[in-house]
C-alpha positions as a LaTeX table, in Angstrom:
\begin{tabular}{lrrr}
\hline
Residue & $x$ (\AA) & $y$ (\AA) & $z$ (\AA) \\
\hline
Unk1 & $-18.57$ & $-12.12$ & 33.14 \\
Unk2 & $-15.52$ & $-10.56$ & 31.69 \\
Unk3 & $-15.49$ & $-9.28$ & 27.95 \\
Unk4 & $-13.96$ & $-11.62$ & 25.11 \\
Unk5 & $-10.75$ & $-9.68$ & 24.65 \\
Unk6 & $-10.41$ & $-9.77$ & 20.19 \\
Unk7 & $-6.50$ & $-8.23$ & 20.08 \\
Unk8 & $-5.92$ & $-7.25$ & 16.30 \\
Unk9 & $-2.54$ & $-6.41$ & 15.01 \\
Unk10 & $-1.74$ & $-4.01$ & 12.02 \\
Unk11 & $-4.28$ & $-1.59$ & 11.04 \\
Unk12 & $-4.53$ & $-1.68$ & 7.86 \\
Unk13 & $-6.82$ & $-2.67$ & 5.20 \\
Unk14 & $-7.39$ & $-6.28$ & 6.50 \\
Unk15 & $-6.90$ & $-5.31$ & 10.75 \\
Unk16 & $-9.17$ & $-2.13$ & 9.71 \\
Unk17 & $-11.83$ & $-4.23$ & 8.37 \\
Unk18 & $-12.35$ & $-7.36$ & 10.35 \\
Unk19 & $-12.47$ & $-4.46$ & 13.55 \\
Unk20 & $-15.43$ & $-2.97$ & 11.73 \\
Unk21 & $-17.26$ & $-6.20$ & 11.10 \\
Unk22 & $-17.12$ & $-7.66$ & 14.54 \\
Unk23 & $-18.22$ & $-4.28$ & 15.88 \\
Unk24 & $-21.09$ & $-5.10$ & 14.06 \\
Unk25 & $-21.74$ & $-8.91$ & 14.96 \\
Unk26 & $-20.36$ & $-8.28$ & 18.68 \\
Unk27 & $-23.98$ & $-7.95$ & 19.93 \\
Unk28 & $-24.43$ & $-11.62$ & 19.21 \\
Unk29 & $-22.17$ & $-12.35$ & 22.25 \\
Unk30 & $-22.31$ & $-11.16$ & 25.97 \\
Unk31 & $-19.47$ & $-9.42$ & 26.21 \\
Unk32 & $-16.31$ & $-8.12$ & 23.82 \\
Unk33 & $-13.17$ & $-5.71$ & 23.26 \\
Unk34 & $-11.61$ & $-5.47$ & 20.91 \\
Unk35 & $-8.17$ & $-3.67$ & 20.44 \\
Unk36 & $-6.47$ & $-2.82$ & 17.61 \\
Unk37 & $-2.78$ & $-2.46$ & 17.50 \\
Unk38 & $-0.72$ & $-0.26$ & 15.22 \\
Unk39 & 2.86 & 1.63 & 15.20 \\
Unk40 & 1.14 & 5.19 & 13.16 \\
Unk41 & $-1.11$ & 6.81 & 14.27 \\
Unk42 & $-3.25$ & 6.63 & 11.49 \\
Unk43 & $-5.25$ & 4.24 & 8.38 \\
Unk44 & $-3.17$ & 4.94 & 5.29 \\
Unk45 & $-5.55$ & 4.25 & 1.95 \\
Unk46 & $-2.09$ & 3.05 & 0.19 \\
Unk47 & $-3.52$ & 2.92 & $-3.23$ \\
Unk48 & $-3.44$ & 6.67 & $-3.70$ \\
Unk49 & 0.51 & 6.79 & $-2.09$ \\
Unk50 & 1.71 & 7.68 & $-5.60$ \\
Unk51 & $-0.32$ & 10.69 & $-5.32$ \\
Unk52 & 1.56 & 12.33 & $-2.44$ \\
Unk53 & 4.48 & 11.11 & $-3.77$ \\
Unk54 & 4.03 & 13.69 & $-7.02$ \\
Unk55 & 0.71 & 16.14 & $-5.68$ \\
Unk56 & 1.27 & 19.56 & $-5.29$ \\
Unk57 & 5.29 & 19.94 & $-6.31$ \\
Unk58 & 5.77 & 23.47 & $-6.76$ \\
Unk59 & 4.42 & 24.09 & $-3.42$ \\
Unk60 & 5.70 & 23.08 & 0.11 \\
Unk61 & 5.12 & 23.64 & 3.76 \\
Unk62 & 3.06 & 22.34 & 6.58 \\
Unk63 & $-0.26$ & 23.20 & 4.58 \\
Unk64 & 0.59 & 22.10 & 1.30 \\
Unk65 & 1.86 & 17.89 & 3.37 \\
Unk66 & $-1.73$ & 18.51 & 5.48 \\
Unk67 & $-3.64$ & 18.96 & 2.30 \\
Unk68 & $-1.97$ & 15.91 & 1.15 \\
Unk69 & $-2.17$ & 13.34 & 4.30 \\
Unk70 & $-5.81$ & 14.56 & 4.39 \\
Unk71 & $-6.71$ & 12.63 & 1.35 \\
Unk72 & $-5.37$ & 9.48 & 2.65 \\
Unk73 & $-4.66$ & 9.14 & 5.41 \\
Unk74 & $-7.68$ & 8.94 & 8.81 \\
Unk75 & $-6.52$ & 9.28 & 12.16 \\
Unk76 & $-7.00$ & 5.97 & 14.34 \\
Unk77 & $-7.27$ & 8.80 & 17.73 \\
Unk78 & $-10.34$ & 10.16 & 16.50 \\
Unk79 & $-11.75$ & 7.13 & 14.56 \\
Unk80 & $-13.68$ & 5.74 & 17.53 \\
Unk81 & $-15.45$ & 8.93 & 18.50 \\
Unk82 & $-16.31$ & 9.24 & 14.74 \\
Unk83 & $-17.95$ & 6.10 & 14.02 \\
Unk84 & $-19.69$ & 5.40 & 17.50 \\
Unk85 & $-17.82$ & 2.73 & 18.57 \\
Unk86 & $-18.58$ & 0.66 & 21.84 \\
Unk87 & $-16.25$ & $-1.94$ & 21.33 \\
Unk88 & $-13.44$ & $-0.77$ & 19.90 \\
Unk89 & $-10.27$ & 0.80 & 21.54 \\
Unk90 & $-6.72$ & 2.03 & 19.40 \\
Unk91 & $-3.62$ & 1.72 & 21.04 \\
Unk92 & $-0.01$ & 2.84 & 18.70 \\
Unk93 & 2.55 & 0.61 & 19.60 \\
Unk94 & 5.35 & $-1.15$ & 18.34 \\
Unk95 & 4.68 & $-5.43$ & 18.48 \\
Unk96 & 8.14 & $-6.70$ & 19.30 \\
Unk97 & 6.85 & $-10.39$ & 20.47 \\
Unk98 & 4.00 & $-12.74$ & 21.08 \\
Unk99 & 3.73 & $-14.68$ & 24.56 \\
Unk100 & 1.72 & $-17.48$ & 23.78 \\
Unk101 & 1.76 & $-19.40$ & 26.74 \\
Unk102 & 0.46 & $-16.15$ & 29.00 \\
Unk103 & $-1.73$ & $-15.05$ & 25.89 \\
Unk104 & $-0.21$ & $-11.53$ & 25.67 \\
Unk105 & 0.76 & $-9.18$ & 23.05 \\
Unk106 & 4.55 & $-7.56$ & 23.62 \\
Unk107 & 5.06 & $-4.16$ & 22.49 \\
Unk108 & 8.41 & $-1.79$ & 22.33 \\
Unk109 & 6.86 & 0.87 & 24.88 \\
Unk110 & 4.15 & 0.06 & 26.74 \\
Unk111 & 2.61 & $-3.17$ & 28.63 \\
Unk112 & 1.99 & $-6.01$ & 27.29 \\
Unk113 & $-1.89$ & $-6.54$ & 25.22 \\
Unk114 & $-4.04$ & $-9.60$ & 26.78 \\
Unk115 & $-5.48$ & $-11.34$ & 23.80 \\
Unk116 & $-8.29$ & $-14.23$ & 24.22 \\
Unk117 & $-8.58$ & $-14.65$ & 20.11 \\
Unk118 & $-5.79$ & $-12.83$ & 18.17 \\
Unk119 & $-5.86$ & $-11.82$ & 14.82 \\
Unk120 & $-2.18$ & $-11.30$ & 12.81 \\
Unk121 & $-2.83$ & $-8.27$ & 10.12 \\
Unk122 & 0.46 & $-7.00$ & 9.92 \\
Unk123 & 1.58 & $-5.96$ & 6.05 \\
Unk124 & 4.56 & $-6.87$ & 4.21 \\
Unk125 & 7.42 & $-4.73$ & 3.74 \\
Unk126 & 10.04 & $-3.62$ & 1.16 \\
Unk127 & 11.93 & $-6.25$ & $-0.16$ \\
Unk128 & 15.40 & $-5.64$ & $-1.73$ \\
Unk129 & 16.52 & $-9.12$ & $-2.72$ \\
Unk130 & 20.00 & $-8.34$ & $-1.50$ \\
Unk131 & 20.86 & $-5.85$ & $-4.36$ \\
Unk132 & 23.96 & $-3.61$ & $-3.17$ \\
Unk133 & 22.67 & $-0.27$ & $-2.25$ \\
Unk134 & 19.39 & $-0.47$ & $-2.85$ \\
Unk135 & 18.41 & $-0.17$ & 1.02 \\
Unk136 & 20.98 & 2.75 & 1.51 \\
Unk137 & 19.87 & 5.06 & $-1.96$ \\
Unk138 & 16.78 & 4.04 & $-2.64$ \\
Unk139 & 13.45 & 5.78 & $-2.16$ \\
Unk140 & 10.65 & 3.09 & $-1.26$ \\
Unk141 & 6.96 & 3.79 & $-1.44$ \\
Unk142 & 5.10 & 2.31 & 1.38 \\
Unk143 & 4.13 & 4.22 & 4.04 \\
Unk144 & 3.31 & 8.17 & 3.85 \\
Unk145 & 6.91 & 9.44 & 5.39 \\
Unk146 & 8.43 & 7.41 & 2.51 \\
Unk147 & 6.08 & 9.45 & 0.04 \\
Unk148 & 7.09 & 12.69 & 1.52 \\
Unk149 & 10.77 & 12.47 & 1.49 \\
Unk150 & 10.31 & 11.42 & $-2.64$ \\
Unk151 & 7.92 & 13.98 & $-2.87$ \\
Unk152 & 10.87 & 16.76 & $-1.02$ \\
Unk153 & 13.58 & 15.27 & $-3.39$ \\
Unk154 & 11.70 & 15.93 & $-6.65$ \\
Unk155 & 10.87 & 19.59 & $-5.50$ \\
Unk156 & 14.55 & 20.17 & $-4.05$ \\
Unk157 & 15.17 & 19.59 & $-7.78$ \\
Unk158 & 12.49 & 22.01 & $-9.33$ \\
Unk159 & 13.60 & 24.60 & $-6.85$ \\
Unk160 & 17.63 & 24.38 & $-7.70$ \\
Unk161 & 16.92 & 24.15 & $-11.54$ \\
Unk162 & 15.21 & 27.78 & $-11.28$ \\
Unk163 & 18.10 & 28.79 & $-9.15$ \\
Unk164 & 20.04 & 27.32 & $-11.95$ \\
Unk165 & 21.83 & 24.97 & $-9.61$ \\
Unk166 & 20.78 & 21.75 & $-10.86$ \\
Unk167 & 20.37 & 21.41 & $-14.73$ \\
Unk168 & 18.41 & 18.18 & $-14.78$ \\
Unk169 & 17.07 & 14.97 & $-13.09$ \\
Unk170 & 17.06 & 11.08 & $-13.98$ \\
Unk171 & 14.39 & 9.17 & $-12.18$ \\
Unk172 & 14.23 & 5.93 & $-12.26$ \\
Unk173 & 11.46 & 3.65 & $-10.70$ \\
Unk174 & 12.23 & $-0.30$ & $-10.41$ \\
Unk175 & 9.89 & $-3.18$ & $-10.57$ \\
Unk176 & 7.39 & $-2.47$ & $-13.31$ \\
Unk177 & 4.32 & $-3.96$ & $-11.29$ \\
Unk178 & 1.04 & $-1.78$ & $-10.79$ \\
Unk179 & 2.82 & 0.80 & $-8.21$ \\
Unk180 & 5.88 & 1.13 & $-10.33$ \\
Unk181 & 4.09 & 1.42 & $-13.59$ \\
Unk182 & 1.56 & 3.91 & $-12.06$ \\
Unk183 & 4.02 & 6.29 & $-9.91$ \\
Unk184 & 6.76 & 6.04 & $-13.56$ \\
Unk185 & 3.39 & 7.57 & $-15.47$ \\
Unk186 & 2.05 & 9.92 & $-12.73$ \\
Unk187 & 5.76 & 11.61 & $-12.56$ \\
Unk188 & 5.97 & 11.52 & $-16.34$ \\
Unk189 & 2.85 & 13.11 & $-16.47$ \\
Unk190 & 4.02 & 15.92 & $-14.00$ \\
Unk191 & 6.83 & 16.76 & $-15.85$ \\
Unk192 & 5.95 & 16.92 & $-19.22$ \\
Unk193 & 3.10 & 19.18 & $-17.96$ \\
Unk194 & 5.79 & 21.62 & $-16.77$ \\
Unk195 & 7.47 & 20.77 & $-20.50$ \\
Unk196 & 4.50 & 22.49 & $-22.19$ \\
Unk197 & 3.95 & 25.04 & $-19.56$ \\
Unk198 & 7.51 & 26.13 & $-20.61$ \\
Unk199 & 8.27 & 25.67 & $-16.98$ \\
Unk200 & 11.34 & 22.84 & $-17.83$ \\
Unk201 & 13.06 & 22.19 & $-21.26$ \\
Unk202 & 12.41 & 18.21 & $-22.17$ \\
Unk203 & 15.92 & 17.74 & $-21.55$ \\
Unk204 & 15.84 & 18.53 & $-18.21$ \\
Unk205 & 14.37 & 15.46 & $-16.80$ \\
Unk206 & 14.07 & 11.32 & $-17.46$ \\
Unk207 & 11.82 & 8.78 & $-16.28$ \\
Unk208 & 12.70 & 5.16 & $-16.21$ \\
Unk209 & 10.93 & 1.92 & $-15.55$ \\
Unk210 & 13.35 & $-0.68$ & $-14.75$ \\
Unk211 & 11.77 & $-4.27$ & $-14.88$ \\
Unk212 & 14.23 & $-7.19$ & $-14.64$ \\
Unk213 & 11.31 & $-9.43$ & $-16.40$ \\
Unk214 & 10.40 & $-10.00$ & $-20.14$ \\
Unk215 & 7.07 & $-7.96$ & $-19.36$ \\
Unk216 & 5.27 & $-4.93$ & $-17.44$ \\
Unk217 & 2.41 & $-5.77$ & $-15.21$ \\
Unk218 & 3.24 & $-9.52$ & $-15.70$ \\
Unk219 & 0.48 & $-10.44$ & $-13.51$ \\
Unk220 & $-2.11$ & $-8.88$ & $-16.12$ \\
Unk221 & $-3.29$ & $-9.71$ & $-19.88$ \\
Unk222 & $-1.01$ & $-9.05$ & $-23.42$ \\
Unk223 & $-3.52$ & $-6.37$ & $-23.41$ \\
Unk224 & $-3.69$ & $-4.49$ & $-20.66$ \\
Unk225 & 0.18 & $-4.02$ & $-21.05$ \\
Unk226 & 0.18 & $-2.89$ & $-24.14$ \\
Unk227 & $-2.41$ & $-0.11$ & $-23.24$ \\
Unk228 & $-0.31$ & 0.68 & $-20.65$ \\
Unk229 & 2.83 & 0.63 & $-22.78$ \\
Unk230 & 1.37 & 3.34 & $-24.75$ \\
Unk231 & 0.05 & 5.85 & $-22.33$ \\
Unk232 & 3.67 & 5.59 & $-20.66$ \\
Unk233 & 5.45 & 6.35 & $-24.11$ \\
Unk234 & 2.53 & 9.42 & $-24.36$ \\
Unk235 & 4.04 & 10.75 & $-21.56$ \\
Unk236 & 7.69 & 10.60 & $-22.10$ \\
Unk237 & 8.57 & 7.54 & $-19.90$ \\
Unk238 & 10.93 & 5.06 & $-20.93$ \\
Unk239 & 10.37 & 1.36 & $-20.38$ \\
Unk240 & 12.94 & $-1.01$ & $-20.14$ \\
Unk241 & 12.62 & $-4.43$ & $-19.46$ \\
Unk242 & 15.00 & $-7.57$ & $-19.25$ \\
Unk243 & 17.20 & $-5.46$ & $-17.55$ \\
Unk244 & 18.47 & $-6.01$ & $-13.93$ \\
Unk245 & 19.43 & $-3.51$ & $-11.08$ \\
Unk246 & 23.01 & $-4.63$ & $-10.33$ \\
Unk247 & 23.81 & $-2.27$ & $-7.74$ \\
Unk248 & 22.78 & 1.56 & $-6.70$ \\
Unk249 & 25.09 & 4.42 & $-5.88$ \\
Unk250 & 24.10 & 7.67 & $-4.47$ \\
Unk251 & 23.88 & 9.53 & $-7.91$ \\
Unk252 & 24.24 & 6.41 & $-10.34$ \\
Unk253 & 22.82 & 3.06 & $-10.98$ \\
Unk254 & 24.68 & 0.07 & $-12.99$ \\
Unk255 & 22.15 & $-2.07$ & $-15.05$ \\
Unk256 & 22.55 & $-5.38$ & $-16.93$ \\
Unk257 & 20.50 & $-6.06$ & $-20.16$ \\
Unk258 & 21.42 & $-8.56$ & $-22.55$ \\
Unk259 & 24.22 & $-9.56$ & $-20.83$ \\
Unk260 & 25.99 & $-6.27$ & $-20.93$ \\
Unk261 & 26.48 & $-4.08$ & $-17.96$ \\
Unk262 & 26.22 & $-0.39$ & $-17.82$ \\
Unk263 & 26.66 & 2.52 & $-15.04$ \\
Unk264 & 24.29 & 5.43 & $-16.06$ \\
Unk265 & 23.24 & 8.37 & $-13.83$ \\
Unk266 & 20.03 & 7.68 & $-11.38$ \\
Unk267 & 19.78 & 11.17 & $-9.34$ \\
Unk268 & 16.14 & 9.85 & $-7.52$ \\
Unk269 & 15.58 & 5.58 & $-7.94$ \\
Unk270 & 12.74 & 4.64 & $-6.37$ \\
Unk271 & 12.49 & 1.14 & $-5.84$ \\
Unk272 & 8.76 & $-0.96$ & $-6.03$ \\
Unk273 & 10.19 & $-4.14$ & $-7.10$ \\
Unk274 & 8.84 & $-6.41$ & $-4.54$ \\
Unk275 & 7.68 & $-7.07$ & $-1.07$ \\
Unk276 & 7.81 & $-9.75$ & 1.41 \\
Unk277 & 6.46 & $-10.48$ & 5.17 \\
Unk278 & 7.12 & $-8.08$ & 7.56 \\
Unk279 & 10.01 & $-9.50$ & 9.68 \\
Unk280 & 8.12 & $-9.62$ & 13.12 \\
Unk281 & 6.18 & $-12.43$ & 11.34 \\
Unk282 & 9.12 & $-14.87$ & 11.42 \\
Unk283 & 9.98 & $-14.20$ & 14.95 \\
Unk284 & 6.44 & $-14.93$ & 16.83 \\
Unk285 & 7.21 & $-18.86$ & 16.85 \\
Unk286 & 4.12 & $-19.81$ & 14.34 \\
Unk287 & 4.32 & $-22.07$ & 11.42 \\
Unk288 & 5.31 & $-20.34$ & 8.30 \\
Unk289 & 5.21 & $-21.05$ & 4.59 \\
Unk290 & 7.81 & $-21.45$ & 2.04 \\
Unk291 & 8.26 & $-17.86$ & 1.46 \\
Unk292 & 8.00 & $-16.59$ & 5.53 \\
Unk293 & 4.15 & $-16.30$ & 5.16 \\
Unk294 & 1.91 & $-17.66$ & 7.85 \\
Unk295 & 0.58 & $-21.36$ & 7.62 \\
Unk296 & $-3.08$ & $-20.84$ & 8.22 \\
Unk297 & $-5.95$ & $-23.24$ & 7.49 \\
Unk298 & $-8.95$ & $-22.77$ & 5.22 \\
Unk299 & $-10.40$ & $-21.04$ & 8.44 \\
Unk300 & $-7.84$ & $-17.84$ & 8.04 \\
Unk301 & $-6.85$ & $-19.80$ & 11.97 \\
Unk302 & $-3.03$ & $-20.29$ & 12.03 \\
Unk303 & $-2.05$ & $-23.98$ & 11.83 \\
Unk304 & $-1.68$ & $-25.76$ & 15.13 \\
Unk305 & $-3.62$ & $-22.68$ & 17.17 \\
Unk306 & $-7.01$ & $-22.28$ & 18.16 \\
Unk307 & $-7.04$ & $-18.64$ & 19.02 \\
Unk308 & $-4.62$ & $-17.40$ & 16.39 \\
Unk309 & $-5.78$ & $-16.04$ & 13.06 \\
Unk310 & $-3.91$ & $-13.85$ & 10.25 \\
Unk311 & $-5.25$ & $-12.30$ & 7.01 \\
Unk312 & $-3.86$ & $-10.03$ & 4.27 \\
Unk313 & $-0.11$ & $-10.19$ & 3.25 \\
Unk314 & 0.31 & $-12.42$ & 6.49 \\
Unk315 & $-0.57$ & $-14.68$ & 4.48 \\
Unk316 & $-0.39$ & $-16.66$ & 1.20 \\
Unk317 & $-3.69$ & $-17.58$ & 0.24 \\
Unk318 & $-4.79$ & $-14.43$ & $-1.62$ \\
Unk319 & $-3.28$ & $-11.95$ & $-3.81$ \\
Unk320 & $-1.40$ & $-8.72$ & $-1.95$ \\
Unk321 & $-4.25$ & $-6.81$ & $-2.52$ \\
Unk322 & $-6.17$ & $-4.37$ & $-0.67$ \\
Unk323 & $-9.35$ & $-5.84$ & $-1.67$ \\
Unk324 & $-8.45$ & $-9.67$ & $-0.90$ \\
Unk325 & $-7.78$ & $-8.52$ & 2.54 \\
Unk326 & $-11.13$ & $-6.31$ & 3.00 \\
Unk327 & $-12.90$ & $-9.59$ & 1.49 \\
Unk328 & $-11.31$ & $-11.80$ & 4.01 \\
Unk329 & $-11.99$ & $-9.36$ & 6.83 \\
Unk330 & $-15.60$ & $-10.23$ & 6.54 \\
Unk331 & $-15.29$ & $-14.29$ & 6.62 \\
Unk332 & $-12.70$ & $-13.71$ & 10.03 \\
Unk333 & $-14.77$ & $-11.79$ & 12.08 \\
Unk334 & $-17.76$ & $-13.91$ & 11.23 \\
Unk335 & $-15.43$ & $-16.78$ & 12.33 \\
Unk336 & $-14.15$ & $-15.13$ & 15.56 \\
Unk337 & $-17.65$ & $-15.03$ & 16.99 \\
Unk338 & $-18.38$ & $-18.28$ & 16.04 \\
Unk339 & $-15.30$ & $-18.95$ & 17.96 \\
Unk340 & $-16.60$ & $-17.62$ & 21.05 \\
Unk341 & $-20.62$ & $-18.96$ & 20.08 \\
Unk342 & $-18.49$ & $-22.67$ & 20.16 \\
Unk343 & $-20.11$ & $-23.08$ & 16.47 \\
Unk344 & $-18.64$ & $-24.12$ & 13.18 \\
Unk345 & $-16.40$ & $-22.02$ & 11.60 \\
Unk346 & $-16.65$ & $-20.69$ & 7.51 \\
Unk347 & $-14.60$ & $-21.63$ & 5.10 \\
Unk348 & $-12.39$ & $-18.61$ & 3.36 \\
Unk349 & $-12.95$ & $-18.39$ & $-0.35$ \\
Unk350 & $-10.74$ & $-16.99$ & $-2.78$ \\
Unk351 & $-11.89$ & $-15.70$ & $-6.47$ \\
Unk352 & $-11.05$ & $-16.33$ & $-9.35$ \\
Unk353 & $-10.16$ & $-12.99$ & $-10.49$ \\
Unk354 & $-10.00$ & $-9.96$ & $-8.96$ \\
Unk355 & $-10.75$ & $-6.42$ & $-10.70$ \\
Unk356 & $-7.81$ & $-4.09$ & $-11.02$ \\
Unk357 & $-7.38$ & $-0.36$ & $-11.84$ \\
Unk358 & $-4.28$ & 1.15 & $-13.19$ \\
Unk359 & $-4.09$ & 4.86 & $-13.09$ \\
Unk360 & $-1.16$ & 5.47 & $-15.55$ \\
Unk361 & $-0.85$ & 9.76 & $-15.30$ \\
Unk362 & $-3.69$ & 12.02 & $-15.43$ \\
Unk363 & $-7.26$ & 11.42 & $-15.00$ \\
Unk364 & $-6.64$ & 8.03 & $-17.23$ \\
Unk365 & $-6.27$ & 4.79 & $-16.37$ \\
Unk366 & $-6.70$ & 1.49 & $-17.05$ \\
Unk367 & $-9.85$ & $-0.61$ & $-15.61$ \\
Unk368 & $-9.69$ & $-4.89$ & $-16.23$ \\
Unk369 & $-11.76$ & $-7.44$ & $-14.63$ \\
Unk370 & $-11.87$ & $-10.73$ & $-16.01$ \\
Unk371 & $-11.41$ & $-10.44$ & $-20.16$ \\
Unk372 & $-13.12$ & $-7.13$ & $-19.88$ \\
Unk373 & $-10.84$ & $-4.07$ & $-20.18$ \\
Unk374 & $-11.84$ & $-0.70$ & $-20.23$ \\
Unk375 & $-9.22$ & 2.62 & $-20.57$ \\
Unk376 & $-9.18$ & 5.92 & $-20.08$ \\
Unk377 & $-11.23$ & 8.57 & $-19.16$ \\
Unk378 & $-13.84$ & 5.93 & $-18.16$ \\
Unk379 & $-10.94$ & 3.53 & $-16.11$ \\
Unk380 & $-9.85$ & 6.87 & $-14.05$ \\
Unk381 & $-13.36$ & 7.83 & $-12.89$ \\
Unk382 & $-13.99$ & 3.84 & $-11.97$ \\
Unk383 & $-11.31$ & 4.58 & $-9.75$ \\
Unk384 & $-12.42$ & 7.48 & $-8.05$ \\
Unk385 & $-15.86$ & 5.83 & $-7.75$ \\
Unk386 & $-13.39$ & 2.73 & $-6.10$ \\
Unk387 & $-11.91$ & 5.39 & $-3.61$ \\
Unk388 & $-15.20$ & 6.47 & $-2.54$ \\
Unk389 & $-16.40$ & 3.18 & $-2.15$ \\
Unk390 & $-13.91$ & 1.99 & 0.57 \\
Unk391 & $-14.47$ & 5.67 & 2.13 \\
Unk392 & $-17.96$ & 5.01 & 2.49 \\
Unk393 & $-17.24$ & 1.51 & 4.27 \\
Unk394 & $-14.66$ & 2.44 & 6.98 \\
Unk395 & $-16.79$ & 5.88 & 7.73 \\
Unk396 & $-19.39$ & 7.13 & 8.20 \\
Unk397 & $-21.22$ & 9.05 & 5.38 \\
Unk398 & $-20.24$ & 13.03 & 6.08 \\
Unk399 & $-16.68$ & 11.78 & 7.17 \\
Unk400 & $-16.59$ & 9.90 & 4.13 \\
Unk401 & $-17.45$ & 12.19 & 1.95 \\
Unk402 & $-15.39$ & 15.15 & 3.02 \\
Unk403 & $-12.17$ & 12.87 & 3.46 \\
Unk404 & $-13.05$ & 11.85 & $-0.54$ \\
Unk405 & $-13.47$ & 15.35 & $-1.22$ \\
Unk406 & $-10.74$ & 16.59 & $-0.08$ \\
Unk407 & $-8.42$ & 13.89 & $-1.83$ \\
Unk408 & $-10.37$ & 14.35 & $-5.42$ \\
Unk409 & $-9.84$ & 18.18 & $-5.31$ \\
Unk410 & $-6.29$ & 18.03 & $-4.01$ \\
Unk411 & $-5.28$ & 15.15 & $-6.50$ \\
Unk412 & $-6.86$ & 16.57 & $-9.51$ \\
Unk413 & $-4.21$ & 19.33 & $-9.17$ \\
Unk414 & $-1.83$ & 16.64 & $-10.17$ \\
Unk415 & $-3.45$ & 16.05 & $-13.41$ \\
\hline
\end{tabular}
């Protein structure tokens, strides 16, 4: 009998996760593959992004960007040999298109991907909301080449202001959400270290966070915000919110607040402001949702299929975070083989709340779950505990540990 061919695309937290959980319920069924389809080459842990972004600015080089990617980053080639795996296979390629009817998996380069059951784990993607010049000037922060080229901008600058070339910098950061907020304090942070090291005079560098809402990390309590308001004005950020990007030039940015509109400098804007499905989603011919998400059932199953599935920011049914998607991970393998075992399928449940750290510059942050908050010293050490606990899911326990390692002693030289 032929193996049950499990094609997953996207590997990222939710595509990473429901591969590791049916290699460990695929015993309960004869045979099965399972393939997992990606376009890099390797599992990015996106919550430390920021990190790379702003780690290790006065250096550069080959070392200094392995040092970095070696904190986040593990590499799908090797990831079979390191965890055992008898079931899984990697293949990098680009999913252009879905051929139901022959149950195959299109990519750019390379044959098509037979699929008997296939999951949809594909993440969102930047979303610019049609402001003018956003897409051409701005500096996104999703994936680690994005990081880099930010992180080669900011230390172009360092470099020509000791050459006395370039006399100062104005950063800005839109979309005051938890990446915004946390890469605005992690640069402020940077640079007002070099401030008291003597390295820069204060008036050689701004921060901004832009938010075009009444509040910073809206989706969190009057509390938490005001913490967070605090640590950034402790570290030389300005907030502004009400106040909308209007358009972006390559060296200035024109804002609206209060009904006035002003063109001020912006030498580095890095935009976080939103995200939305990634665009192969709305071209694979399944039901979507209001907002180009896919329809899926209570069964993580797309509507109307029977061997279709999504998770993660697929879909609308949790939050965009990394956790939601490891949490439904679990529920859709279970349901895959119970797919194949011709049993009934479980029902996805979605908390209440979820818990949420905020690293706002320097080994403090901001830790919230439920009405409980918790801040500083303690919130940045729940998050390195955090780190180590996905580590120690996705690998084994010396891989873990030395890929955790690596990151904590590379990223505390940020702080």
């Amino acid at each position: 009998m032929s193996a049950h061919r499990i094609v997953i695309l996207g590997g990222g937290f939710g595509g990473l996760l429901t591969a590791l959980e049916l290699e460990r319920r695929c015993g309960r069924v004869e045979e099965c593959a399972v393939t997992l389809i990606d376009r890099a080459s390797e599992h990015l842990y996106t919550p430390l992004l920021y990190e790379v972004a702003s780690g290790f600015l006065q250096k550069t080089g080959r070392v200094c960007r392995g040092e970095l990617k070696g904190g986040v980053c593990v590499s799908f080639e090797q990831y079979r040999e390191i965890i055992g795996s008898r079931h899984i296979r990697f293949v990098r390629g680009e999913v252009v298109g879905l051929d139901r009817q022959a149950k195959q998996v299109l990519l750019k380069d390379g044959e098509p991907v037979i699929y008997d059951d296939l999951v949809i784990a594909i993440g969102a993607q930047t979303n610019y909301y049609g402001i003018k010049g956003l897409t051409e000037h701005a500096f996104p922060m999703k994936t680690l080449p994005e990081a880099y080229k930010l992180r080669a901008r900011v230390h172009e600058f360092l470099e020509r202001y000791r050459d006395g070339v370039e006399q100062n910098i104005d950063i800005v950061v839109g979309g005051a959400g938890a990446t915004g907020t946390e890469l605005a304090g992690e640069l402020g942070n940077f640079f007002s270290r070099l401030t008291r090291e003597k390295a820069l005079v204060k008036t050689a560098w701004s921060v901004r966070l832009i938010e075009a809402g009444p509040e910073i990390l809206s989706a969190f309590t009057p509390g938490v915000r005001q913490l967070a308001r605090e640590r950034l004005a402790v570290l030389g950020v300005t907030v502004l919110t009400d106040t909308k990007i209007e358009e972006l030039k390559e060296k200035t940015i024109t804002l609206t607040a209060q009904g006035k509109r002003e063109e001020t400098e912006a030498d580095v804007t890095v935009w976080c402001g939103g995200i939305q499905p990634n665009a192969i989603i709305s071209t694979l011919g399944l039901p979507l949702g209001p907002k180009g998400h896919l329809d899926i059932d209570a069964f993580l199953r797309v509507k109307g299929e029977e061997e279709i599935f999504a998770l993660g920011d697929a879909t609308a049914v949790a939050p965009p975070l990394a956790q939601a998607a490891i949490a439904q991970a679990a529920t859709l393998a279970e349901n895959l083989i119970r797919h194949v075992e011709q049993k009934p399928l479980s029902v996805w449940k979605t908390k209440k709340t979820w818990p949420a750290i905020i690293p706002i510059g320097g080994r403090w942050a901001i830790f919230t779950i439920g009405a409980f908050v918790a801040h500083g010293r303690f919130g940045y050490l729940t998050r390195k505990v955090a780190d180590a606990r996905y580590l120690f899911r996705i690998l084994p326990f010396k891989e873990a540990w030395q890929v955790w390692f690596k990151g904590a002693k590379t990223y505390l030289s940020n702080d």
